[in-house]
Residue, then its C-alpha position, 0 to 999 in steps of 0.5 A: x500500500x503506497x504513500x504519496x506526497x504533494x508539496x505546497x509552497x507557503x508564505x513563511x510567518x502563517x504556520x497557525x492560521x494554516x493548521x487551523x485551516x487544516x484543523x477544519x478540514x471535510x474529510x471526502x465523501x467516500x474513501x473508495x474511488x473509481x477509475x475514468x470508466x467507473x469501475x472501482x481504482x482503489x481506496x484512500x488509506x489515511x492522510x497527513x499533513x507536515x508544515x515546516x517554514x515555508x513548505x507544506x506536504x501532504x502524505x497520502x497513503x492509499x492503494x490502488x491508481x494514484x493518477x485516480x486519487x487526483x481525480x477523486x480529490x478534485x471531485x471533493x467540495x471539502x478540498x475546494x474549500x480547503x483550496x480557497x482557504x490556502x489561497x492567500x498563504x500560497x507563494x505563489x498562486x495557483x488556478x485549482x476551482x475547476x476539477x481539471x486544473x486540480x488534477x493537474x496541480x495534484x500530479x505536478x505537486x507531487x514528489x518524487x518517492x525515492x523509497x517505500x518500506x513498510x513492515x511486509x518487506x522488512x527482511x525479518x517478515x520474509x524470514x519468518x514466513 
């Protein structure tokens, strides 16, 4: 089950007024979200979010296609809010309303992850197994 994370660039000196953001933040309607035909693409597993100075990171962790959380998230009034909210601590501003140009920030904010490892590929587990 994978993470991902999306990175914000925030205007340094506003760290309570955004976690109070996110402090009041609508979680999505559903944790299941669906491919572009319909069918069924995977699950939201959990979220968190880390503030440091002027940058922001959002860490999903989720199984399924990522490329369809993006268009989950975007789909979400909540995260519009969230947006709206975030808008005048951003660094630099960013179009987000429509639910295309959300997606396409979702997948250029995302990092790059460079490692993954969790408990089921500790060498310890496939040892005992």
């Amino acid at each position: 089950m994978p993470y991902a994370a999306i990175t914000y660039r925030v205007k340094p000196g506003h760290e309570e007024e955004i976690a109070e953001i996110f402090a009041g933040f609508r979680r999505v309607d559903r944790p299941e979200f669906d491919g572009e035909s319909g069918e069924r693409a995977g699950r939201l597993l959990g979220t968190a979010v880390f503030l440091k100075d002027d940058v922001l990171v959002r860490v999903i962790h989720y199984e399924g296609d990522f490329s369809a959380v993006g268009r989950h998230m975007a789909a979400q009034q909540g995260v519009h809010l969230l947006e709206e909210k975030l808008a005048p601590y951003l660094a630099e501003a960013r179009d987000t309303r429509s639910e295309r140009d959300f997606a396409a920030y979702f997948r250029e904010a995302t990092m790059r992850s460079i490692a993954q490892l969790t408990v089921d590929t500790h060498p310890a587990a496939t040892r005992a197994s």
